[in-house]
C-alpha positions, 0 to 999 in steps of 0.5 A, a space after each residue: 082643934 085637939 091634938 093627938 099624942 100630946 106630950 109633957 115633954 119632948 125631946 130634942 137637941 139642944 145648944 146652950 150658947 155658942 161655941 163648938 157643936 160637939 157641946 150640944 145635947 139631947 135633952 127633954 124640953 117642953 113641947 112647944 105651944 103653938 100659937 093662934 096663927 101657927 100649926 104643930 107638927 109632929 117631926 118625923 125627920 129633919 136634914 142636917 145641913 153644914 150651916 147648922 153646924 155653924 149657927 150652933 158655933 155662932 159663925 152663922 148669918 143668923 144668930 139665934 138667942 140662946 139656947 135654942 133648937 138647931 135645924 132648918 128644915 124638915 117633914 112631919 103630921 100636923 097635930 094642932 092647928 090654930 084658930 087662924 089658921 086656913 087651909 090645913 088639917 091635923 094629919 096633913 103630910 108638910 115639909 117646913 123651913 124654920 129658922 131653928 127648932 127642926 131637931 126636935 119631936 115637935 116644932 110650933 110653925 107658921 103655914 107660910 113655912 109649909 109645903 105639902 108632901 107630894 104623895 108617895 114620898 118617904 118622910 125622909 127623903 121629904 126632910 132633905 128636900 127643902 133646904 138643897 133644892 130650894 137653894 139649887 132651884 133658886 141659884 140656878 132659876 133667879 140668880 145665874 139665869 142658867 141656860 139650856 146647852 150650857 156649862 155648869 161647874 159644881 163644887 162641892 158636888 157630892 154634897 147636899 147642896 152640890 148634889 142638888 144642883 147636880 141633878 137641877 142643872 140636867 134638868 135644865 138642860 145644862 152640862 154639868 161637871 162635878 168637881 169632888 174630892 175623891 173617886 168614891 164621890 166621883 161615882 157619886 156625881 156621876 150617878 147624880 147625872 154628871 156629865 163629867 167629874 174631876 177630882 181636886 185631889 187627883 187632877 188640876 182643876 183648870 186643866 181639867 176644865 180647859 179640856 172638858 170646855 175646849 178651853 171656853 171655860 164654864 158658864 156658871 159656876 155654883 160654888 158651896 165650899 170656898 177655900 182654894 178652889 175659888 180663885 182656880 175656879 173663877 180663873 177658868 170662867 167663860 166670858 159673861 160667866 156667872 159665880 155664884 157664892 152659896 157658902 163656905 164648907 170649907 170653912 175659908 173665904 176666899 178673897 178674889 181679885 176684882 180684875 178678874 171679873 172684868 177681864 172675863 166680863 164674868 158676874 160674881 152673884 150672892 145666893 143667900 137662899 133664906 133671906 129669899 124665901 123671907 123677902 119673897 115668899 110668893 116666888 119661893 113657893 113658885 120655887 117649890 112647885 116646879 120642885 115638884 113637877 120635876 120631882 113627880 117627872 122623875 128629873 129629881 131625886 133626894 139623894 138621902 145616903 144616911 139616916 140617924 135617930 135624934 139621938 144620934 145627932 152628934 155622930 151625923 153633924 161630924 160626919 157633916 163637919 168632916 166633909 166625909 157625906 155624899 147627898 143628904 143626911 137625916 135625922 129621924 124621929 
């Protein structure tokens, strides 16, 4: 099937081996060559994650052969589909997941990584939607089992991932309390649907907890940044607690006591979200449906807060790398 804007070159970031992100670069590359069984998209917008900072510098779970294309996830128009592929069209609206390529004017895919667009949505806002809520949903959903009525402690939670869960554990009917790390970003939380806020740089944590829970503690707590605040945090836990480990912004990892887990009967539970969506591509696509039956409710919102054009990128991955971001940052193309 033909292709429209076809290209001799595109552009895209590009890192050539390992080491500090800074080192990455715009550049032209060939346009990729989709295969039979893949579909070509044309990129509109891609999100920018803290874990792409840490694949460019090697500290990822996945390391790709270099160089490579960082970006995990974005939103575009098809512009090729290939001979085996069924039941999409060049001009459909997706969101995909990849493993790297996003950062690019063009991105070669399989359809078992496609979501379709709810109508109506910017393609901005859908580039940061993939990879915060599908780890959120997935958190909350299969890994802490969260419970309506009960109380949940986010990290972390002016940030894309920490946002997200924000505003999926309202929609799960949670109390939410939403750690940060300045009263700007307490604003944030709050306008994300917290119910209540503390500020690491301000007030104790577990003091603060013990007074929002009546000393019962929280029931899940969703943890994206590690460092300091994990012990403190765990330590506060209610009985039957689930922690649940998404990752390390802060760049630290923690180390915990096992005593602590059995003396509170408390769970400390992995969430690995890319490994999921490989192993089980059936749920994760059940996943996103409900995605986006709370999206069309108006229960979610993709807090996209800033946008970069791709040349750009370098500016948005240190305010990335600094932790200065509330929500979701983009590219866009």
């Amino acid at each position: 099937m033909a292709r429209y804007g076809r290209r001799r070159d595109v552009k895209a970031l590009v890192v050539e081996e390992f080491g500090p992100w800074q080192q990455a670069a715009v550049r032209e590359v060939p346009d990729p060559e989709p295969g039979s069984a893949q579909v070509l998209i044309g990129v509109r917008a891609a999100g920018i994650n803290f874990p792409d900072i840490l694949m460019m510098q090697g500290e990822y779970q996945f390391k790709p052969p270099t160089p490579f294309v960082p970006g995990v996830e974005g939103a575009g128009v098809i512009e090729q589909v290939g001979a085996e592929v069924e039941g999409w069209s060049v001009g459909d609206a997706a969101i995909f997941i990849s493993d790297t390529g996003a950062f690019a004017e063009q991105i070669a895919i399989e359809p078992a990584r496609l979501i379709r667009m709810p109508p109506g949505l910017e393609f901005s806002r859908a580039a940061g939607l993939a990879m915060i809520y599908g780890t959120s949903y997935h958190a909350l959903k299969q890994r802490a089992d969260l419970q309506p009525g009960e109380t949940m402690l986010v990290l972390g939670a002016a940030g894309g991932v920490g946002s997200a869960a924000v505003q999926l554990g309202k929609a799960m009917g949670a109390t939410v309390v939403a750690a940060v790390s300045s009263s700007e970003k307490a604003d944030f939380a709050r306008a994300q649907g917290a119910d209540h806020t503390i500020d690491y740089a301000a007030d104790d944590l577990r003091a603060a907890l013990k007074e929002i829970t009546s000393g019962a503690g929280p029931d899940v707590i969703y943890d994206p940044v590690g460092g300091p605040f994990a012990e403190p945090a765990f330590r506060s836990i209610a009985w039957g607690g689930r922690y649940l480990v998404v990752g390390f912004a802060a760049g630290d990892i923690p180390s915990l006591a096992l005593n602590l887990p059995l003396l509170k009967g408390a769970s400390i539970v992995g969430v690995f979200w890319g490994s999921f969506v490989a192993r089980d591509p059936a749920l994760s696509a059940r996943n996103f449906a409900d995605i986006a039956s709370l999206l069309d409710e108006g229960l979610i919102d993709p807090p996209v807060s800033a946008s970069y054009r791709l040349e750009d990128a370098k500016e948005a991955l240190g305010v990335i790398a600094a932790r200065q971001a509330t929500g979701k940052l983009v590219l866009t193309m």
